[in-house]
PyMOL CGO cylinders between C-alpha atoms (Angstrom):
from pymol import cmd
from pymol.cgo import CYLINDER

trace = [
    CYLINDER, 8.15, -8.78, -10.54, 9.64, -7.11, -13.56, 0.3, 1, 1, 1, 1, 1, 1,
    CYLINDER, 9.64, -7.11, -13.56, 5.76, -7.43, -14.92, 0.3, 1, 1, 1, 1, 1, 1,
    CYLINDER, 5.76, -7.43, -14.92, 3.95, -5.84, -12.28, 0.3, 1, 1, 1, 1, 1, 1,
    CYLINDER, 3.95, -5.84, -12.28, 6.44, -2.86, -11.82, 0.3, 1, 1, 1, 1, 1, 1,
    CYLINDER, 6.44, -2.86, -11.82, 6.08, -2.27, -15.38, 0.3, 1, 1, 1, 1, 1, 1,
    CYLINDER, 6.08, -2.27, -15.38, 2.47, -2.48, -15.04, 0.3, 1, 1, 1, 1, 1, 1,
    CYLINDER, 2.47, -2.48, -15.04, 2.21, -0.28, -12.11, 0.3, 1, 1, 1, 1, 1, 1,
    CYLINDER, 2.21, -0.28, -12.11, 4.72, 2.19, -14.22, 0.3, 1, 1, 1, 1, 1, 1,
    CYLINDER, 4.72, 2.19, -14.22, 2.15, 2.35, -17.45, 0.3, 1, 1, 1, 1, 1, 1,
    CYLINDER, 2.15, 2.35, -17.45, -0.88, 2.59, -14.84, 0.3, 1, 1, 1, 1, 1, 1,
    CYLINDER, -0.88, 2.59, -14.84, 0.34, 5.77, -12.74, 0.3, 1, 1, 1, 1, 1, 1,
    CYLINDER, 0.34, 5.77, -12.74, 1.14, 7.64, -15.93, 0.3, 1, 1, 1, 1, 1, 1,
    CYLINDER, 1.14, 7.64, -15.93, -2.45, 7.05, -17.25, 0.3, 1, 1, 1, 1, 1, 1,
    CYLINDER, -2.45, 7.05, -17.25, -3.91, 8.54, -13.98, 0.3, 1, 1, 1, 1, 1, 1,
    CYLINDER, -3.91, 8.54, -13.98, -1.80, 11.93, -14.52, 0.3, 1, 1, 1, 1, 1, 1,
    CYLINDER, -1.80, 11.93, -14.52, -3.37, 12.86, -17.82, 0.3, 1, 1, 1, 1, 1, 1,
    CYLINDER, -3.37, 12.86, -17.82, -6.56, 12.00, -16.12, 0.3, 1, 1, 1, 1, 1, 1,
    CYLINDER, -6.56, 12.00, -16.12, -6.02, 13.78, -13.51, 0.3, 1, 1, 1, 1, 1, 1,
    CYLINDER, -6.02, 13.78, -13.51, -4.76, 16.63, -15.17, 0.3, 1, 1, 1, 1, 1, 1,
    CYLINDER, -4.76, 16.63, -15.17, -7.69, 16.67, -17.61, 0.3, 1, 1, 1, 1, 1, 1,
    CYLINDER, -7.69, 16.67, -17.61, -10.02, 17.64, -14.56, 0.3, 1, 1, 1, 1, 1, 1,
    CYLINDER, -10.02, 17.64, -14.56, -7.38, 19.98, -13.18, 0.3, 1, 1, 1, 1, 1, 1,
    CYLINDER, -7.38, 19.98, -13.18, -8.88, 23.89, -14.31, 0.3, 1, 1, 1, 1, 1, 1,
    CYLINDER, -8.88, 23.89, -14.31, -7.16, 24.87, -17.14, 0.3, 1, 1, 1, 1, 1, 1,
    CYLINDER, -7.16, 24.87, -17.14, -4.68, 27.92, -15.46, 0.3, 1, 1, 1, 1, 1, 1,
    CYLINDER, -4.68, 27.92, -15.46, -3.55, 25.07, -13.19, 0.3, 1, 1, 1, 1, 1, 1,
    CYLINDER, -3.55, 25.07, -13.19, 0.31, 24.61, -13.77, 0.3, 1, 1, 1, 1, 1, 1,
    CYLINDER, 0.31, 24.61, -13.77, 1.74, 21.22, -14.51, 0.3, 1, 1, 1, 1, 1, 1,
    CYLINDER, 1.74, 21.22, -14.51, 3.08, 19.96, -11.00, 0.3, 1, 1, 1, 1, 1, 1,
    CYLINDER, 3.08, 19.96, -11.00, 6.45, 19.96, -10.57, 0.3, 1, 1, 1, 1, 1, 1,
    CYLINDER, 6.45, 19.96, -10.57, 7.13, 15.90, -9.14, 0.3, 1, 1, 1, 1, 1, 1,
    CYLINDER, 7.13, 15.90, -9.14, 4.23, 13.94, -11.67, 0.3, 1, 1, 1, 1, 1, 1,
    CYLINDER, 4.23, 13.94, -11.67, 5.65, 10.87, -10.88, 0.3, 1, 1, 1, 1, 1, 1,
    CYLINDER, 5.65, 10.87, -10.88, 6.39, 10.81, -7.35, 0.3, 1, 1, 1, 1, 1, 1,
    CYLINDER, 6.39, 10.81, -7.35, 2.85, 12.63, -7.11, 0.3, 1, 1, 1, 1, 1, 1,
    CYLINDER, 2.85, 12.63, -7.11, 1.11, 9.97, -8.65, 0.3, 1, 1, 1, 1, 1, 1,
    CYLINDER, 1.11, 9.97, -8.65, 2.60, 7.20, -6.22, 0.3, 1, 1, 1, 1, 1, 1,
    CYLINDER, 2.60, 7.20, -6.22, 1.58, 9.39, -3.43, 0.3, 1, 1, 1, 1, 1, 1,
    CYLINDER, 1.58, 9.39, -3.43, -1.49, 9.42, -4.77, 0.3, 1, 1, 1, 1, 1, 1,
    CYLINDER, -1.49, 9.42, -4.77, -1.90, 5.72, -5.05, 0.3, 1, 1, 1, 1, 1, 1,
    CYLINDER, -1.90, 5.72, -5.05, -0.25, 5.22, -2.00, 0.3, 1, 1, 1, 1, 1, 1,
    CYLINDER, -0.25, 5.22, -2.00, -3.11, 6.83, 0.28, 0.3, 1, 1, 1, 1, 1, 1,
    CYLINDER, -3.11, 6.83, 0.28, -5.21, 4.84, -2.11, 0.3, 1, 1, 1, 1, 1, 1,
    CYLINDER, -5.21, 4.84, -2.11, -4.36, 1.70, -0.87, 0.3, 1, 1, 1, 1, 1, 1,
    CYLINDER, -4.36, 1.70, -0.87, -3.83, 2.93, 2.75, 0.3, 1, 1, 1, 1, 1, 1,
    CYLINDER, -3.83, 2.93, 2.75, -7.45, 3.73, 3.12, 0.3, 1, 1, 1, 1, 1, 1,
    CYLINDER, -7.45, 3.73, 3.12, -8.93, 1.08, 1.97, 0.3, 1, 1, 1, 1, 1, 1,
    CYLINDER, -8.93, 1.08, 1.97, -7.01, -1.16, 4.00, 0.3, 1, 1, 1, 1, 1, 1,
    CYLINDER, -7.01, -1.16, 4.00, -6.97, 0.74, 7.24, 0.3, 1, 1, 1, 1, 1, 1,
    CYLINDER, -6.97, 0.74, 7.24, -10.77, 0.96, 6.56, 0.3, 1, 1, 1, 1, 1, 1,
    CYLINDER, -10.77, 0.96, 6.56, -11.36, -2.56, 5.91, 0.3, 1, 1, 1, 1, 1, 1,
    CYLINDER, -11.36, -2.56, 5.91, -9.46, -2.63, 9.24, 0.3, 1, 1, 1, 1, 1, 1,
    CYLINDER, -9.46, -2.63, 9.24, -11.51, -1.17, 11.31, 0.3, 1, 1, 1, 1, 1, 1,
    CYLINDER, -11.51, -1.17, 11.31, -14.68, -2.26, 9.75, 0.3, 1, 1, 1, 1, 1, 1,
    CYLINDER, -14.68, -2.26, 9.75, -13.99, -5.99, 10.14, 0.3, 1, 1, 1, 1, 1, 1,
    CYLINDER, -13.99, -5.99, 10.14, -14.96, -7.23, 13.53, 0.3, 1, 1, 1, 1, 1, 1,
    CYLINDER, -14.96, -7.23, 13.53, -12.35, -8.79, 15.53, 0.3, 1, 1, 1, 1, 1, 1,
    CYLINDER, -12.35, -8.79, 15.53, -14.05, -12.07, 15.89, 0.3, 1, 1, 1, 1, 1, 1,
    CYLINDER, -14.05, -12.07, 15.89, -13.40, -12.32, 11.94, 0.3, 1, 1, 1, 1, 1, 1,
    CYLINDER, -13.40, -12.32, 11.94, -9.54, -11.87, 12.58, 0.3, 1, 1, 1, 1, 1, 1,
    CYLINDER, -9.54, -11.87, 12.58, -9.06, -15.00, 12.76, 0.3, 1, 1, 1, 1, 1, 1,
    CYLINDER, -9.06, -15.00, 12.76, -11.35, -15.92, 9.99, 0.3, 1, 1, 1, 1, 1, 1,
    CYLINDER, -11.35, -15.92, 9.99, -8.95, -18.08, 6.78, 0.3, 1, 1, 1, 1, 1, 1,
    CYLINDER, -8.95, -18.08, 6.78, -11.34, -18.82, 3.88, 0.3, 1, 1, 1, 1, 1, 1,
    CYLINDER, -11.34, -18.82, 3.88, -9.48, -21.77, 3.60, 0.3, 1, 1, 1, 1, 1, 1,
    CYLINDER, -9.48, -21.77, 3.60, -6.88, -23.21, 6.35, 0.3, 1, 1, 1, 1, 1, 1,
    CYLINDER, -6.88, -23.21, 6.35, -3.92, -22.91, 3.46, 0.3, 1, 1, 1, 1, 1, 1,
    CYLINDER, -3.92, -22.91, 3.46, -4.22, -19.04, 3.28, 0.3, 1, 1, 1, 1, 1, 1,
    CYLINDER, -4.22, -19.04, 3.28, -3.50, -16.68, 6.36, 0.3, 1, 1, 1, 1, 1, 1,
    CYLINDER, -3.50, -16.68, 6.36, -6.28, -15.35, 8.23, 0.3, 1, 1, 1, 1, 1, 1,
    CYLINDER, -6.28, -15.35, 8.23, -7.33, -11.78, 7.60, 0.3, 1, 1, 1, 1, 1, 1,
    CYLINDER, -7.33, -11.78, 7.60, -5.36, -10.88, 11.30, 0.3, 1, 1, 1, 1, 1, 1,
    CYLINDER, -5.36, -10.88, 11.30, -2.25, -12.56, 9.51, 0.3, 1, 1, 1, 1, 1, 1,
    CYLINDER, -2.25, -12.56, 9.51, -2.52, -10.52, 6.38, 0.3, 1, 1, 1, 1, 1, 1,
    CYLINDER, -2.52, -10.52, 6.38, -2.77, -7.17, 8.08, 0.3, 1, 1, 1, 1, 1, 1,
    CYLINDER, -2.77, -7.17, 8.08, -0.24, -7.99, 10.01, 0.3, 1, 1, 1, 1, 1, 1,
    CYLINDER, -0.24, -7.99, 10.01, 2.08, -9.44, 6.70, 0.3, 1, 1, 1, 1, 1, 1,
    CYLINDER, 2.08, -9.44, 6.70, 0.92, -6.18, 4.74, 0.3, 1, 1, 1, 1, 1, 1,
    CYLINDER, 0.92, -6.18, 4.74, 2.91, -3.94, 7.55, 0.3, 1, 1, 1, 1, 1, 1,
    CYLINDER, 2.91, -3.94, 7.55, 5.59, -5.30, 8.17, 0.3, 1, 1, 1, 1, 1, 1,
    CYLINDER, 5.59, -5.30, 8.17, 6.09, -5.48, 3.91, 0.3, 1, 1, 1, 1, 1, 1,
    CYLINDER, 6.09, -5.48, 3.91, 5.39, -1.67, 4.01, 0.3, 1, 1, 1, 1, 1, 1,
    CYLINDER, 5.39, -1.67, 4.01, 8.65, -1.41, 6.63, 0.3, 1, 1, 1, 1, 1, 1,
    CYLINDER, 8.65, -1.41, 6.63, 10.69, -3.52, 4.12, 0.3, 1, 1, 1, 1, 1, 1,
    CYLINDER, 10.69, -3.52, 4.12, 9.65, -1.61, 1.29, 0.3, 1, 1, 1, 1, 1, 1,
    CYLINDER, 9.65, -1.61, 1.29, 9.97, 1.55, 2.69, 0.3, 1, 1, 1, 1, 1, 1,
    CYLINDER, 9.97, 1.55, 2.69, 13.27, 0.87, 4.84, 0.3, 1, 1, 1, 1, 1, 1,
    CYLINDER, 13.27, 0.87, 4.84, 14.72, -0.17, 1.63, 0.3, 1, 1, 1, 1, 1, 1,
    CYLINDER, 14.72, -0.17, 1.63, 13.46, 3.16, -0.29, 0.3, 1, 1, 1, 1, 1, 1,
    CYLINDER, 13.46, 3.16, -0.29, 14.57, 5.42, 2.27, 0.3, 1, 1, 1, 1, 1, 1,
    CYLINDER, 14.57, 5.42, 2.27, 17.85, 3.55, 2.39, 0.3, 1, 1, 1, 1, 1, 1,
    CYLINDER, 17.85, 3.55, 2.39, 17.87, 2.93, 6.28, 0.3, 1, 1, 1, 1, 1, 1,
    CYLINDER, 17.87, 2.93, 6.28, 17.26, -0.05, 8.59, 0.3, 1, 1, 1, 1, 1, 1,
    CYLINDER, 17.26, -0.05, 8.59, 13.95, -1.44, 8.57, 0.3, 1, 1, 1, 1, 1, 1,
    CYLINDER, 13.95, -1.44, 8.57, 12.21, -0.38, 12.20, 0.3, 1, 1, 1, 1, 1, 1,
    CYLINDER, 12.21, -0.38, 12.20, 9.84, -3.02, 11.86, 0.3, 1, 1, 1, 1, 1, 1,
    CYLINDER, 9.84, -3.02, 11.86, 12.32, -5.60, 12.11, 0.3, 1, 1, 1, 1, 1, 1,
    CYLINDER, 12.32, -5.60, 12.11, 11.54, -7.89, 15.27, 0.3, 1, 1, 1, 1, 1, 1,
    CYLINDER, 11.54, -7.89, 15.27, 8.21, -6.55, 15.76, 0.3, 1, 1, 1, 1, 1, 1,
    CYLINDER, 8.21, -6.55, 15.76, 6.48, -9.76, 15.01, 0.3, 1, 1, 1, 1, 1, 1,
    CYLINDER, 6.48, -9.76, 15.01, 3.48, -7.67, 13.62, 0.3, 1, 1, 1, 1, 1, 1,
    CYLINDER, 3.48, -7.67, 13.62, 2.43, -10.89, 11.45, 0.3, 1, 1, 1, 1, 1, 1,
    CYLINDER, 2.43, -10.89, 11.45, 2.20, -12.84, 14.61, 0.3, 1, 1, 1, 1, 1, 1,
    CYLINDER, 2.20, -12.84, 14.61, -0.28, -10.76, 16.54, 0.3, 1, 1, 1, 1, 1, 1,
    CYLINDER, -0.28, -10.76, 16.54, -3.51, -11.58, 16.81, 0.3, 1, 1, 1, 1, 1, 1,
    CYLINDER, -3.51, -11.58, 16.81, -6.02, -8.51, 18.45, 0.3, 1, 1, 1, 1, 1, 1,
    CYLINDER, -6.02, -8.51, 18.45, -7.22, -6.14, 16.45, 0.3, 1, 1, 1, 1, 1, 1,
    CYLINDER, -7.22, -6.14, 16.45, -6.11, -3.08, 18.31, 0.3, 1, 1, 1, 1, 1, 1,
    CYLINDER, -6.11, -3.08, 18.31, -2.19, -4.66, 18.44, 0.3, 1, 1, 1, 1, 1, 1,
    CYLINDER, -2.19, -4.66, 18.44, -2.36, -4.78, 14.49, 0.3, 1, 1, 1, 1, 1, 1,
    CYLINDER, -2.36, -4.78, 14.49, -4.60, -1.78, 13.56, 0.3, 1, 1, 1, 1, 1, 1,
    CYLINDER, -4.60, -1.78, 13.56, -1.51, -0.33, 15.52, 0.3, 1, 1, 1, 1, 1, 1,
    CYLINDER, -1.51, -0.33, 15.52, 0.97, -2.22, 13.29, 0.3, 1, 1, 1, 1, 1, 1,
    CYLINDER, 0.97, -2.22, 13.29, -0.29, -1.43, 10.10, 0.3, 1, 1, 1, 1, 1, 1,
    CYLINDER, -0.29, -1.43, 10.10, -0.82, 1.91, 11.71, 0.3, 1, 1, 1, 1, 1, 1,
    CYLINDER, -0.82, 1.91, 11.71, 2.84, 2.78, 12.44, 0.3, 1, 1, 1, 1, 1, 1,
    CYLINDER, 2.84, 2.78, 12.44, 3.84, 0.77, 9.70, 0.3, 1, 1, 1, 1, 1, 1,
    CYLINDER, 3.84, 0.77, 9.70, 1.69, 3.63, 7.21, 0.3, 1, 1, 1, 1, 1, 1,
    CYLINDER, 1.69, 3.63, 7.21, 3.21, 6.59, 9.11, 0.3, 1, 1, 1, 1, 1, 1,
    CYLINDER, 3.21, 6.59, 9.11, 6.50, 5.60, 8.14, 0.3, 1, 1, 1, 1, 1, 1,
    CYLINDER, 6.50, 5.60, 8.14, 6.08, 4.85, 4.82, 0.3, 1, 1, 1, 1, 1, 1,
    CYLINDER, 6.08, 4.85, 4.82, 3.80, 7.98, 4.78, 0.3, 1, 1, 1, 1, 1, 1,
    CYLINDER, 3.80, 7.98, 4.78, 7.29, 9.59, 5.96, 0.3, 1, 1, 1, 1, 1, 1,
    CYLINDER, 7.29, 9.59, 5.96, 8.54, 8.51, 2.42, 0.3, 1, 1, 1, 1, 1, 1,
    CYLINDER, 8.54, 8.51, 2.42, 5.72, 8.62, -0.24, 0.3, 1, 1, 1, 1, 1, 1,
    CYLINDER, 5.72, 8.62, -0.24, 5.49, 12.62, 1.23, 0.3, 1, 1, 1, 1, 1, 1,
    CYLINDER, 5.49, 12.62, 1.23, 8.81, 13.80, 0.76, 0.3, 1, 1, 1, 1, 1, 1,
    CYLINDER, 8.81, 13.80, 0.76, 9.70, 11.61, -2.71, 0.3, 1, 1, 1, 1, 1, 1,
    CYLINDER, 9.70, 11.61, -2.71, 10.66, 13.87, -5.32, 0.3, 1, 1, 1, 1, 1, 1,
    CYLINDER, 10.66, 13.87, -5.32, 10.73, 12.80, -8.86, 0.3, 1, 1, 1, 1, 1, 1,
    CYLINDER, 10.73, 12.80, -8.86, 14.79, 13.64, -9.07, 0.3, 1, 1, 1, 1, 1, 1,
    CYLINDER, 14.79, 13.64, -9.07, 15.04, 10.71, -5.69, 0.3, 1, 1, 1, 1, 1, 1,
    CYLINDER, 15.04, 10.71, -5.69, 12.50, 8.92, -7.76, 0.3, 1, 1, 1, 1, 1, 1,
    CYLINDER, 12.50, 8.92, -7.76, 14.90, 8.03, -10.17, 0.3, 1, 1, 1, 1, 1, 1,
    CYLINDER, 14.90, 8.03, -10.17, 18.09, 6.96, -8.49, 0.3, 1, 1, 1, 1, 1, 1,
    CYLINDER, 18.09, 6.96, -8.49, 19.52, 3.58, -8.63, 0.3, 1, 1, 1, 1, 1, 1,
    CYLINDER, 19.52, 3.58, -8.63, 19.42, 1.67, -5.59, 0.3, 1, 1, 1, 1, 1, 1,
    CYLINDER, 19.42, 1.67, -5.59, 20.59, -1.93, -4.52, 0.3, 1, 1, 1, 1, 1, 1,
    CYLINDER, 20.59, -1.93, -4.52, 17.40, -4.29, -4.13, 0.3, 1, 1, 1, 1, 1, 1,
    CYLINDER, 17.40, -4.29, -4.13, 18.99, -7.55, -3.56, 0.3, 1, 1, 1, 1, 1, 1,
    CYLINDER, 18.99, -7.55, -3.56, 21.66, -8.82, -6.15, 0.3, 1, 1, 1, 1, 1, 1,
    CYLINDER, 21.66, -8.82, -6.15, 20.42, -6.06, -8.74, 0.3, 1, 1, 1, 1, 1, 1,
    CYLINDER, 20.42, -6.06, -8.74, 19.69, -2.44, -8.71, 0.3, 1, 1, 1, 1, 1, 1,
    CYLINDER, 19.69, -2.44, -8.71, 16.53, -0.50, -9.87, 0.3, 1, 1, 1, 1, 1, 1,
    CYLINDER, 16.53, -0.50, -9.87, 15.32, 3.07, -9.39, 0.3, 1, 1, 1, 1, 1, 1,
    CYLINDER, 15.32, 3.07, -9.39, 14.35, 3.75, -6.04, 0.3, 1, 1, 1, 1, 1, 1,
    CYLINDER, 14.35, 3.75, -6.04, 10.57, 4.22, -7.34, 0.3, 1, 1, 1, 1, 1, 1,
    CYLINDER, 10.57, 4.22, -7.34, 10.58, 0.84, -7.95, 0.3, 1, 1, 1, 1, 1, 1,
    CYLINDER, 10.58, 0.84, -7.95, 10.52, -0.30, -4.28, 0.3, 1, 1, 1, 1, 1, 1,
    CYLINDER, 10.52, -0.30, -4.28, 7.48, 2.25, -4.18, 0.3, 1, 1, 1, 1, 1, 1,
    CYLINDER, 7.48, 2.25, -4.18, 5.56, 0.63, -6.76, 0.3, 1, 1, 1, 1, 1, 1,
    CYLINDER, 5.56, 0.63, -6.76, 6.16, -2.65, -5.62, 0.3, 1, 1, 1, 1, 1, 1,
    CYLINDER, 6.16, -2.65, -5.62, 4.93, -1.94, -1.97, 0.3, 1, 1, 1, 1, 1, 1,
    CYLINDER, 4.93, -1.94, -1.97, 2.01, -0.23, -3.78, 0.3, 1, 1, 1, 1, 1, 1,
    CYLINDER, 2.01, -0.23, -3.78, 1.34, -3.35, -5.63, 0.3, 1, 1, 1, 1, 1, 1,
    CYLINDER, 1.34, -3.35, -5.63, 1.88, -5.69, -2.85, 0.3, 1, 1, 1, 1, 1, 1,
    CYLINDER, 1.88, -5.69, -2.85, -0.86, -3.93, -1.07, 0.3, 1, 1, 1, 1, 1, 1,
    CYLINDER, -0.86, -3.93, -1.07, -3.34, -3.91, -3.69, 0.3, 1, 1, 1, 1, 1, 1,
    CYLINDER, -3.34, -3.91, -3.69, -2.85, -7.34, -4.55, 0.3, 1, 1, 1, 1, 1, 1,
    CYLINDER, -2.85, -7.34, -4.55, -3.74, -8.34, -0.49, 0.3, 1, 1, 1, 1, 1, 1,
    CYLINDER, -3.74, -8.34, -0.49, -6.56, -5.47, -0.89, 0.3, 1, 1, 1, 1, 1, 1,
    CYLINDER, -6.56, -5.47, -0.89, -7.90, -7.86, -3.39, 0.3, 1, 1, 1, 1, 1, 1,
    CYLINDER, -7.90, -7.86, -3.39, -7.46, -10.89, -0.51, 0.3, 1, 1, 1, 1, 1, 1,
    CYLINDER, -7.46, -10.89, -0.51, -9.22, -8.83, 1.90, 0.3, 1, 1, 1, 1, 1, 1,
    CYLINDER, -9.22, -8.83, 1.90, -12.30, -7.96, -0.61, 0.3, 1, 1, 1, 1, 1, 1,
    CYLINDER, -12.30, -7.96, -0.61, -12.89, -11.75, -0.43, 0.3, 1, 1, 1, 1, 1, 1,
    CYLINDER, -12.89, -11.75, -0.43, -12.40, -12.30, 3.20, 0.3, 1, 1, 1, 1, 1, 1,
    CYLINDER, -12.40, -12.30, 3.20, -14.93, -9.11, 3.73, 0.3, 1, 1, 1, 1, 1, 1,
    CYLINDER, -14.93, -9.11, 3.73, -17.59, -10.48, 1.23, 0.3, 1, 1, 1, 1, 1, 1,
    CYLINDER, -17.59, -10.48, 1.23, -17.37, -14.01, 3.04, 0.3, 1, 1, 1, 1, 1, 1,
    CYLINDER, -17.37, -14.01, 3.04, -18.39, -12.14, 5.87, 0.3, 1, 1, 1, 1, 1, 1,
    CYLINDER, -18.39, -12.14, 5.87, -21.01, -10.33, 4.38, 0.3, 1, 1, 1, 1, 1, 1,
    CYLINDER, -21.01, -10.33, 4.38, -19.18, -6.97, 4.53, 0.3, 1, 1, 1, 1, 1, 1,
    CYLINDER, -19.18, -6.97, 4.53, -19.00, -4.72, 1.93, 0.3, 1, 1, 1, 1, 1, 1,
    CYLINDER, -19.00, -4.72, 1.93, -15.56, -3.56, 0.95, 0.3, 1, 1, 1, 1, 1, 1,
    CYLINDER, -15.56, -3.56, 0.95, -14.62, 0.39, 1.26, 0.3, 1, 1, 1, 1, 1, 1,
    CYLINDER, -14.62, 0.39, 1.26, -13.52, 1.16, -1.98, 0.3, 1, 1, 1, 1, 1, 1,
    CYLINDER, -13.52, 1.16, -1.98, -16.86, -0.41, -2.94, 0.3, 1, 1, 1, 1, 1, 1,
    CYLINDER, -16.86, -0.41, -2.94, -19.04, 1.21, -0.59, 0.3, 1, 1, 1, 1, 1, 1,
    CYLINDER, -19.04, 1.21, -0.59, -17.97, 4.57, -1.45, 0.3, 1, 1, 1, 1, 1, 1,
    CYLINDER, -17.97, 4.57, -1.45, -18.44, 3.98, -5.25, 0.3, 1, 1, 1, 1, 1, 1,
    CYLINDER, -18.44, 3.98, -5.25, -22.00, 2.83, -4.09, 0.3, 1, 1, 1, 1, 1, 1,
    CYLINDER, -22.00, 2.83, -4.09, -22.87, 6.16, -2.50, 0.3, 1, 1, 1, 1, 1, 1,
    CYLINDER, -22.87, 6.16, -2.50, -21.94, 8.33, -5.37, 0.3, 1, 1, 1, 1, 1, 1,
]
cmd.load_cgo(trace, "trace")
């Protein structure tokens, strides 16, 4: 865990410079870097899963590459109900996923609206983050950690299963989003 927040940490500040290098030069620096750059990655992630969503048909929710792994319906519905914990825990409330069950539905519309509300939420907390709330300690567990930490673990959570659902698309002969739009360009 320690690795991939760490990770995650080194990655978001190389996107800033970049970022910043294609900024015009009279822009000024912005004022939250960090807590703009996990924004940033956060809507990342959210579109290419809410795409891959929507472009897998729902005969294929049910679809396991093998019968060890969940099947893509599970993992949408796994990836919200993370994104309440996460975010619950970052915003320091109770999580309102809790009893939803999202993991155990199994049409596409119920968990398109899972992950759904389960984005809005966190969207609720990516888009107010400063880099001052960034910072402070909060209890995860038996330890604490800055509260950015929870963020960059949900963000890397969701990439990771991003990755899972690349494979379960290209099984399918579907071409993943993030792909797709590096095609057209």
């Amino acid at each position: 865990m320690k690795r991939v927040l760490v990770l995650l940490l080194f990655a978001s500040f190389a996107i800033v410079p970049a970022a910043l290098a294609q900024a015009p030069a009279a822009s000024p620096a912005p004022a939250d870097p960090l807590s703009g750059t996990l924004k940033t990655l956060w809507d990342g992630v959210k579109r290419n899963i809410v795409e891959s969503a929507e472009m897998m048909p729902e005969a294929n929710y049910a679809f396991k590459p093998t019968p060890e792994v969940m099947s893509f319906g599970e993992l949408l519905g796994h990836i919200a109900s993370s994104n309440f914990n996460y975010c619950a825990r970052a915003k320091g409330e109770k999580n309102p996923g809790e009893g939803n069950d999202i993991e155990k539905k199994t049409a596409k519309a119920d968990l398109q609206k899972g992950l759904a509300d389960s984005f809005a939420y966190c969207d609720g907390v990516y888009g107010t983050m400063t880099d001052a709330k960034a910072m402070e300690i909060v209890k995860i567990g038996q330890r604490e950690a800055p509260r950015a930490g929870l963020l960059i673990a949900n963000i890397s959570h969701d990439n990771e299963h991003y990755g899972n659902i690349v494979t379960y698309m290209r099984l399918k002969g579907l071409v993943p989003p993030s792909t797709a739009r590096t095609q057209k360009r």
